[in-house]
N, C-alpha and C positions, 0 to 999 in steps of 0.2 A: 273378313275372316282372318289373313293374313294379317293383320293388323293387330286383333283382337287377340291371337295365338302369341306375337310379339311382344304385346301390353305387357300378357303373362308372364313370357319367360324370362321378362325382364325383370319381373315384379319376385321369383323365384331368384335371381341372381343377386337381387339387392337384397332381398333375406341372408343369403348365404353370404354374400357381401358384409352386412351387419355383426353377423356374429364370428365373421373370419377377424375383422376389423376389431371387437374388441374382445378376441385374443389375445392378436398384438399387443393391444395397449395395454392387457391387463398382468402380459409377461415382465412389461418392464412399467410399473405403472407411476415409479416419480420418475420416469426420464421421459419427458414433451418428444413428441416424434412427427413430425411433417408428413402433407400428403407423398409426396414421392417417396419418401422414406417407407411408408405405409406401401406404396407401388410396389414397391422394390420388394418389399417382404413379401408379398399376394403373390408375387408374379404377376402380376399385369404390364402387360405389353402393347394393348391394342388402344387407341384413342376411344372408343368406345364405351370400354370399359372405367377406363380414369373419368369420361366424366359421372358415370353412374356412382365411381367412391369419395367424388367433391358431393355427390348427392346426397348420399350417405352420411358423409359426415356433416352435412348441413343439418340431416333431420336429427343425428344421435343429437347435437346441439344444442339445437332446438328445443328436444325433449329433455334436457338436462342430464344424460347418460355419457355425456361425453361433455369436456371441458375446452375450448380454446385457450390455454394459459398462455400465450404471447402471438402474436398473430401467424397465424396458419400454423401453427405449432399444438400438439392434442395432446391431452389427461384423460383416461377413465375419470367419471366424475365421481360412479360408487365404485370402491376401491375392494377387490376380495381379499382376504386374509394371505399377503404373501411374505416372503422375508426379504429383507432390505438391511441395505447399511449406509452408516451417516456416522458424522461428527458428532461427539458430544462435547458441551460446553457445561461449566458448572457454576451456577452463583454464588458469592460469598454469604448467603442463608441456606445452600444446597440444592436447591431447584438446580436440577438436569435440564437441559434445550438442545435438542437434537435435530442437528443440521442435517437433510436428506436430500438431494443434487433432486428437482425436478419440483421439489413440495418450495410454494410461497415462503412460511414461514415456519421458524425452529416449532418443536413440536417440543410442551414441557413433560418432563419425568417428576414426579417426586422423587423426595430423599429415600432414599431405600428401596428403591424401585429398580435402579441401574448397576445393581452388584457391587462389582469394588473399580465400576469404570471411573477413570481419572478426565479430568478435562484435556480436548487434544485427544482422546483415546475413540479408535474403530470399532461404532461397536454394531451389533446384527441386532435388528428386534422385526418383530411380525405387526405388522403392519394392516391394519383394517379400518372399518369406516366409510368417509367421504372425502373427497378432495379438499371440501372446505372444512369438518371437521374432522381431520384424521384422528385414529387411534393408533398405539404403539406399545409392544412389548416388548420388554429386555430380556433377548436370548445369551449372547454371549458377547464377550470382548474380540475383535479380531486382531487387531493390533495397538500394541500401546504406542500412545505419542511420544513417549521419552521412555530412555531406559534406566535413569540416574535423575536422581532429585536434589537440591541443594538448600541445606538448612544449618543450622547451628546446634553444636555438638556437646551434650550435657552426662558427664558418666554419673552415673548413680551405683558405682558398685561392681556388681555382679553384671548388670546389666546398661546400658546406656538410652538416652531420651535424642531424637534427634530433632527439631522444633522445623520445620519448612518456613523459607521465606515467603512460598506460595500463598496467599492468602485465602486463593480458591480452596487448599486444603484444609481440612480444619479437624486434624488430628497428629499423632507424631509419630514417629517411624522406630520401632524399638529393637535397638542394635546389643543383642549376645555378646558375651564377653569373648569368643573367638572371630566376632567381626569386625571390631574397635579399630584394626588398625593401630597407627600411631594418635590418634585423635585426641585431645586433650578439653576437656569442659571451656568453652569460649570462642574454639573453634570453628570456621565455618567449613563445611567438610560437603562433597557428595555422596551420595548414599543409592544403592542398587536393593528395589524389595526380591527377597527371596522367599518370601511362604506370605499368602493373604486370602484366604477365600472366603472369610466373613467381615462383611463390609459393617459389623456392629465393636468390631477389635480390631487394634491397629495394627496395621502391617508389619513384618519383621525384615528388616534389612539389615545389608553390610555398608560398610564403609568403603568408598571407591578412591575414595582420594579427598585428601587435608589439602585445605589450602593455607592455613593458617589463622592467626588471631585475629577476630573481625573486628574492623574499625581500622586496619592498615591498607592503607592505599591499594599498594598492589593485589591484596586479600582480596580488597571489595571488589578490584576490576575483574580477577578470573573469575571471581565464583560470578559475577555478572552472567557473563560469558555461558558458565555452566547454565546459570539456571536456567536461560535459554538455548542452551544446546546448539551454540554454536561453535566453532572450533578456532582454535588460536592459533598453532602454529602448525606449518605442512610437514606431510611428510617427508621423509627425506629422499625417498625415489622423487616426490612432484619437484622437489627443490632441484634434484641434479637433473631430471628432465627437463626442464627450464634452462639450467645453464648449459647443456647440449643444444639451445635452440640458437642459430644461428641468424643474422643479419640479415640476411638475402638481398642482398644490393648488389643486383648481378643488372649485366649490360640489358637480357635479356628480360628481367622482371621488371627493366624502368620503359621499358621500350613499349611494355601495354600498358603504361599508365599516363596519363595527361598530366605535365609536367608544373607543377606551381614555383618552381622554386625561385622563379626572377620573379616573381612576384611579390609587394610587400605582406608579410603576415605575421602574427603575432598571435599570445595567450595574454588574453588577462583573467589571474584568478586570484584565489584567496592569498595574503602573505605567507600562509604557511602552509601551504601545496605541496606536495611531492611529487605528487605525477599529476599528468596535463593530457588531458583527454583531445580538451578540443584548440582550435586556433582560427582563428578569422583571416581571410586575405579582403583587399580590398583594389581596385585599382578602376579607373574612366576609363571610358569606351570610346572609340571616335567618333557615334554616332550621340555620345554627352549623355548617354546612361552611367549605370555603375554596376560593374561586376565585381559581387559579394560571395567570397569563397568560406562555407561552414567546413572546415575537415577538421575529422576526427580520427583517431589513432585507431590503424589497422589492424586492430586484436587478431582478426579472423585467418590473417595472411600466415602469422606467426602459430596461434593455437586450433591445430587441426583437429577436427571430429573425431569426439573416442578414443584422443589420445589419452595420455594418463593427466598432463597437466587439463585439456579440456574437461576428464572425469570429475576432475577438484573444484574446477569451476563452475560445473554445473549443479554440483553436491552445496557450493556454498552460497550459489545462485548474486551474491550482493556482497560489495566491502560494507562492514559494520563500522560505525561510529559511536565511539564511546565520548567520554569529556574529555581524553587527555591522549587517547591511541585512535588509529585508523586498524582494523586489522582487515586486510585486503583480499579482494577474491581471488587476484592472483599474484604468483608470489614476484619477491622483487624484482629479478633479473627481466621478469615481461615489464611490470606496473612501472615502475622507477625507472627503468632503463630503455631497453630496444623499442616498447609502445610509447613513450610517454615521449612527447610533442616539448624536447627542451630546447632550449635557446641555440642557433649554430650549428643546428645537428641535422642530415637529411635522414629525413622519418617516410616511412608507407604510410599512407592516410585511405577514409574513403571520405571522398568529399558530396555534399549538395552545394552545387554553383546556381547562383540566381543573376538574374539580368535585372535589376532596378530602377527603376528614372526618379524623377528626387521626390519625389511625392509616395514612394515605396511600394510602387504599384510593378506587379509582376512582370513581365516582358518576356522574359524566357529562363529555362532552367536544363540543369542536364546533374544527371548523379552517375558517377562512378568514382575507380582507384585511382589513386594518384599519387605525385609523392612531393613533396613539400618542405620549407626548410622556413623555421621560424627564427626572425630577425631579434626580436626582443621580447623577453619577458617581463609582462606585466601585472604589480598587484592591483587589486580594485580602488587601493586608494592611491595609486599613481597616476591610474586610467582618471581618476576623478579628479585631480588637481586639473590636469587639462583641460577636461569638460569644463570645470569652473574659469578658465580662464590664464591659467598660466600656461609657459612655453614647456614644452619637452616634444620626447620622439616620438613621430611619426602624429604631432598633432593635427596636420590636413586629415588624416584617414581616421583618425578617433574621433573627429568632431562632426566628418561625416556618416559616419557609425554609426554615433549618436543621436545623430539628424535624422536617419531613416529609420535607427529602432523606433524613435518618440510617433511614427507615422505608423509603423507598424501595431504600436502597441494602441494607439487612438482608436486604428481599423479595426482590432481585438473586440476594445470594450463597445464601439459601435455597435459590433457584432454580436453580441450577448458574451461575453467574456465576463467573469463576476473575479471581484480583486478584495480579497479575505484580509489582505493587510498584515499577514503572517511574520511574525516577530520569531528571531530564534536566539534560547538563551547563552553564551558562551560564562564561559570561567576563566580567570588569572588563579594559576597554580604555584606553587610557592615547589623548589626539588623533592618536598616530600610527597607532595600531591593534596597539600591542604589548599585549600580554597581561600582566598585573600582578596577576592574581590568577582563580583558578580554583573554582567555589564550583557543589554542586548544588542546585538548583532542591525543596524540600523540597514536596509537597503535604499542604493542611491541609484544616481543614471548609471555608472559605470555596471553596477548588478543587472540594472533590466533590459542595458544595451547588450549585455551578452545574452541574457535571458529569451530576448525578445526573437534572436537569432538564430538560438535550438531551437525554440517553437515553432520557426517559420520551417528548421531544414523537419523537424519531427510529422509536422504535419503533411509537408509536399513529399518527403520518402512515405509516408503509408499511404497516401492519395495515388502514389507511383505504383502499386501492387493495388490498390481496394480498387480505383476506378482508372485506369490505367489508361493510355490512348488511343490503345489497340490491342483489341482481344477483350476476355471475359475476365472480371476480378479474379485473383491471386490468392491463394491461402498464405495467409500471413500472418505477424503475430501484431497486436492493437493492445497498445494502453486505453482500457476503456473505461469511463466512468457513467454509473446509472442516473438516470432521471431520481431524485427523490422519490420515497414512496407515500403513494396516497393518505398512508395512512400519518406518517411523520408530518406530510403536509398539513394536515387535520389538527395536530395537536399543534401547531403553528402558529394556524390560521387562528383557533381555538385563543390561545397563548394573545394572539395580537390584536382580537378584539378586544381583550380588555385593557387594551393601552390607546383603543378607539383607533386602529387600523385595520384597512380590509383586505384579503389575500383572496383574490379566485378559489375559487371551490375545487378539491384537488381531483382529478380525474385518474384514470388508468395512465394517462400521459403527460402529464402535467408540461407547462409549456414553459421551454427552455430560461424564456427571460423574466419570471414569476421574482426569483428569487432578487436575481438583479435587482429588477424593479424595486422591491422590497428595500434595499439597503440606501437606494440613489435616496428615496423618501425618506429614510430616517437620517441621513446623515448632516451630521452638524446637531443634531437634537437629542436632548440629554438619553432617551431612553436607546442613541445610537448604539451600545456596550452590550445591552443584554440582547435587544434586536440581533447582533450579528450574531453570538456567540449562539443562541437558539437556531438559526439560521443555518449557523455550522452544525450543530447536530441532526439539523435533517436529512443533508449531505451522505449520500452513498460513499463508499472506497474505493479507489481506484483501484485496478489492479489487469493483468495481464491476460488477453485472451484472444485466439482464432476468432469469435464471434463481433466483426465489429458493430456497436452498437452508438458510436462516436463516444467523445466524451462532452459530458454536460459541463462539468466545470469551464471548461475553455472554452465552449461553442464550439469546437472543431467536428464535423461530420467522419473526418480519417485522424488518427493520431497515433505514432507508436515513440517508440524511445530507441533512438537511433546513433542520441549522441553520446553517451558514457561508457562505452564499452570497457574500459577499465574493471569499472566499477559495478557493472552490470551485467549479467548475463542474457537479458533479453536482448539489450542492442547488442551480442555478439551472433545471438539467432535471425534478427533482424540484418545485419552487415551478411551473413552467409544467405539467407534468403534473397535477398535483392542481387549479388552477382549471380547467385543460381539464376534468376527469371530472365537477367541480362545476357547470359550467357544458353540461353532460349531452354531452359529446364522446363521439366512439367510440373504439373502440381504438387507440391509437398505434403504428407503425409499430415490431415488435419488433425489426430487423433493423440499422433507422437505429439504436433507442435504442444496441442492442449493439454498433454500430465506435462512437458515442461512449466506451460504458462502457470499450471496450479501451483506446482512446486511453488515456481519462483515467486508467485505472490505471496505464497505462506513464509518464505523464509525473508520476502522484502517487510512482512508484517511481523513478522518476528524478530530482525533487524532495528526494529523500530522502536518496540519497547522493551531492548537491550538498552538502545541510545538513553529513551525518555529512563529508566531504572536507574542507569550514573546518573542523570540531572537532576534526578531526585533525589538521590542521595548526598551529591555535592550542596544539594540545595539544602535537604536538613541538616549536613554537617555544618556549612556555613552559618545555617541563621541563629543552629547550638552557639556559637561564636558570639553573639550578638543581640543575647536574650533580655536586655536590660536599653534597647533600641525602641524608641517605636516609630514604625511603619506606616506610609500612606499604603492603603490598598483600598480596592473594589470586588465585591460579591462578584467571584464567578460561578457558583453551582447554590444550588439548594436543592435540599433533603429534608427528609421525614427524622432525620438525625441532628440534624446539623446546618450552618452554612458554609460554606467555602472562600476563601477571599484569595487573593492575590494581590501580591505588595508590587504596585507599581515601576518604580525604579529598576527589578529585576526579576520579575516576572515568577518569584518564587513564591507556590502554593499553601497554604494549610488549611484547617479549617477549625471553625469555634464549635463547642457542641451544644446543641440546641437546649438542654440544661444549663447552659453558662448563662444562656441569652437571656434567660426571667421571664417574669410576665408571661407567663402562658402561648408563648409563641406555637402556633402547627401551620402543618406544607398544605397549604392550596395547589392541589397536582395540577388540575384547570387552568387557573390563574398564571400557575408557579410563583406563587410569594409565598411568603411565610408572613400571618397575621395572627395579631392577639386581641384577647377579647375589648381590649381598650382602643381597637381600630387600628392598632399601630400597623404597618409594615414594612415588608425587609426585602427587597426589589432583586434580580439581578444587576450588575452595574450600578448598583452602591455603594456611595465612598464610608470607606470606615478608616478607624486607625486601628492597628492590634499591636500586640506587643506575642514575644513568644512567651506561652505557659511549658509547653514541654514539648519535647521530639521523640522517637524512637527511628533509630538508624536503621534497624531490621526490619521495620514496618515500611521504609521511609517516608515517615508520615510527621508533620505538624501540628499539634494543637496551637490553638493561637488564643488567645484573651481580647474584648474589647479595651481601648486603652485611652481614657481619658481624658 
């Protein structure tokens, strides 16, 4: 009877359980919420009870009312009508995709569905459906992604035409005759909308700022800059707050750090470096190991939390690289001077020290401050003559460097490590900033001897907080890159049967060394070119996050970025977290770490196609130069438009349009070739020759011609 009474009230608890449960989920229904999480909201306390809500949510499951979207992690699966906000994103045909933190994938809008939201723009819509097939309405804009646009400036009179470089936009901003400004037709100029509420007429804006006549060097770089909203030069309180910061080379700040400086060490980096992040020491053990010193410059000692210079740095998150400037995330007096790790200078560092025996196998390791003095500055092609064989300084400790990186990097690819081969373009600038010659960037040992060395301190400082020796992991921040998704694996896999290879069938998790595998089998074999470059596109992004998930690209189960702190703001998050744990802290606030990690992915992603924007346009200026040349190149894209090729020698873009091609050429999406009815086909990783037909510098784009 007692039993039978029991059965009940349990059987009444897990009703009330059920629909306490999704409440919950359906208060926040794209954010995945865990069982303890769910605990925690119930008020549940008792062991009892927690197992009745694993019960619970075994059967919602089960019955398809509730979703596991990553493991032990829950969705309502039918979703009620709530409101939500997400990213929008906009296609160059106008198709809306709206990114929502918790939903799989973007959800489309049509054109005229989404108001006058801008891609990059916050916006609210309501939300109903299923987890698998959502619906979505556009309520309102919450916040715009930028508040200045950047296009080229046409007066018409009374009124003025402002054209966006954005491509995503695809209409023109119409500037009043008391917005003009100083702006003169040719100009590239920024532009603020001031009146828009019908997304079927174009917005009305002012003019924010001239930059001048486009197609001049230094034009082209700020409004770069502009269009992605990044900032050029500091303010002047950051700038005299910097030069207020002092040395600190007091008796008592060398006294807590372990001293490197009889030790030999050195930088090798680019020839034309300004600041030096990192430095290697190197020196034998008596018991015939090697003690390998990674330090890096002690940003964190000098830039305190919440100060005004930290403010700047966290706002800018990353030094941007243009073709011809670095503009820095912090300003000179840190980056160039009291951080940066120069020749004869004692510097604050924090170091990863490893214990090696010659075979690169781990022995022991210790991370902390320290302070260090480098003996000689090295560029990558002085490091390299050594390696090859000539005498210079400190060649015992470069050649064993050397020796251990090549062992470490062997253990890498052993280990599922995949090596993309990545080529980076550089430019010869002539004082006016024309382009005189175009040349890739080759890497050799001396690159991957140092390379091989941040990866090792990167990955044992976040192994040092995620799985630590003692105690429970650490909230920390993780460079983490995703597994491929099933579905990219699909069109792959798809893609490589018809070149009669087979790719496992892609799962929820696909297994780390798929891809690998994949490249080891094609290489050396002609269809090597389009293999990777497809392979690259299944490829998740990396980027910044509390949530470690490892990263796939490198096989690493822990990884963070520990070593650039110059230039980066997570490894300054990362350098203050780890003395915090060392110095016996408690947990760090996972919530804070994570809107920074967001930020700072968004603006290291935006950073990026500021850089790729100059190389494109150095690259269409250039090949304008050189229209009467023809080119070895190779298909790298194909479209429903067009193909794509790439001129070999310099890595520079265009493409032919599938009209030029003849014959009836169309995109086999499946396939991915282009075939015409005559059998012909157009592969990726085909050689072709072209020649240039035309460019447009605003677009920076190429047309290209087949060339005879």
């Amino acid at each position: 009877m007692k039993k039978a009474r029991r059965n009940a009230s349990n059987g009444k608890l897990k009703n009330n359980l059920r629909s306490e449960v999704l409440k919950v989920l359906q208060a926040s229904p794209s954010s995945p919420i865990n069982y303890k999480q769910l605990g925690a909201a119930l008020g549940i306390q008792d062991s009892g009870t927690r197992v009745l809500l694993m019960e619970v949510l075994a059967e919602l499951t089960a019955e398809g009312v509730v979703k596991e979207r990553d493991r032990g992690k829950y969705l309502p699966a039918v979703v009620e009508k709530s409101l939500v906000q997400g990213i929008i994103d906009i296609s160059r045909f106008g198709t809306g995709y709206v990114s929502i933190p918790g939903v799989d994938d973007d959800i489309p809008m049509d054109r005229g569905r989404y108001g006058t939201a801008l891609p990059g723009d916050t916006i609210e819509v309501e939300m109903s459906g299923t987890a698998k097939r959502p619906r979505i309405k556009f309520i309102r804009i919450v916040k715009r992604a930028r508040e200045t646009h950047v296009g080229v400036f046409y007066d018409k009179g009374s009124y003025a035409e402002v054209k966006p470089v954005n491509r995503q936009l695809d209409f023109v901003f119409v500037v009043k005759e008391d917005g003009k400004s100083t702006a003169k037709t040719g100009d590239k100029v920024s532009v603020q909308i001031t009146q828009w509420t019908d997304p079927k007429r174009n917005p009305v804006a002012k003019v924010t700022k001239v930059f001048g006549q486009q197609g001049e060097h230094e034009v082209e770089m700020h409004a770069i800059l502009a269009e992605f909203d990044l900032p050029y030069e500091f303010p002047d309180e950051v700038i005299e707050a910097a030069h207020a910061i002092k040395d600190g080379f007091t008796p008592e700040e060398i006294a807590k750090r372990r001293d490197f400086r009889g030790i030999p060490t050195f930088t090798i980096d680019p020839f034309d470096a300004k600041d030096f992040d990192d430095a290697l020491s190197i020196r034998k053990l008596e018991n015939g190991n090697w003690e390998v010193g990674v330090h890096i410059a002690d940003v964190s000692f000098y830039v305190q939390p919440d100060s005004i210079v930290d403010k700047e740095a966290q706002l800018r998150a990353t030094s941007v690289y243009l073709v011809d400037r670095t503009i820095p995330m912090l300003p000179e007096r840190l980056s160039n001077e009291l951080c940066s790790l120069r020749p004869n200078e004692d510097k604050m560092t924090f170091s990863a020290v490893f214990e090696l025996n010659d075979k690169a196998q781990l022995i022991n390791e210790w991370i902390g401050r320290t302070v260090t003095r480098s003996v000689r500055r090295f560029t990558y092609e002085e490091a390299q003559v050594i390696i090859e064989g000539e005498k210079g300084d400190y060649q015992e400790e470069i050649l064993t460097l050397n020796k251990l990186a090549k062992c470490l990097r062997k253990k890498r690819f052993d280990e599922g490590s995949i090596d993309f081969n990545s080529e980076e373009v550089k430019f010869k600038l002539d004082e006016k900033g024309v382009p005189t010659g175009v040349y890739v960037k080759v890497m050799k040992d001396s690159n991957q001897l140092i390379e091989e060395f941040m990866l090792l301190a990167n990955q044992r400082v976040a192994m040092s907080a995620g799985k630590p020796k003692i105690g429970p992991p650490k909230t920390f921040v993780y460079r983490v890159h995703d597994l491929p998704s099933p579905e990219k694996v699909q069109q792959l896999r798809t893609f490589l049967k018809h070149l009669g290879h087979q790719l496992p069938r892609p799962t929820d998790s696909v297994g780390g060394s798929v891809i690998k595998e994949l490249l080891a089998k094609v290489e050396g074999k002609a269809e090597e070119a389009m293999v990777q470059i497809m392979a690259i596109r299944t490829m998740a992004k990396a980027e910044y996050s509390t949530k470690n998930i490892g990263h796939y690209g490198l096989a690493f189960p822990y990884y963070t970025h520990f070593t650039s702190p110059i230039r980066r703001y997570p490894d300054v998050m990362v350098h203050r977290l780890v003395q915090h744990y060392i110095d016996g802290g408690q947990q760090a606030s996972e919530s804070t770490l994570e809107l920074h990690c967001r930020h700072d992915s968004m603006m290291e992603k935006r950073a990026a196609e500021a850089e790729r924007a100059s190389i494109k346009y150095k690259q269409v200026e250039f090949l304008l130069m050189h229209k009467d040349q023809i080119f070895e190149g190779k298909v790298s894209g194909l479209a429903n438009f067009g193909i794509f090729v790439e001129i070999k020698e310099n890595k520079c873009e265009g493409m032919i349009p599938l009209n030029d091609l003849g014959f009836g050429f169309e995109f086999d999406k499946q396939a991915y070739i282009l075939i015409n009815q005559s059998g012909e086909e157009i592969h990726l990783g085909d050689d072709v020759l072209v020649k240039v037909k035309s460019g447009d510098l605003l677009e920076r784009q190429i047309i290209f011609e087949v060339a005879e």
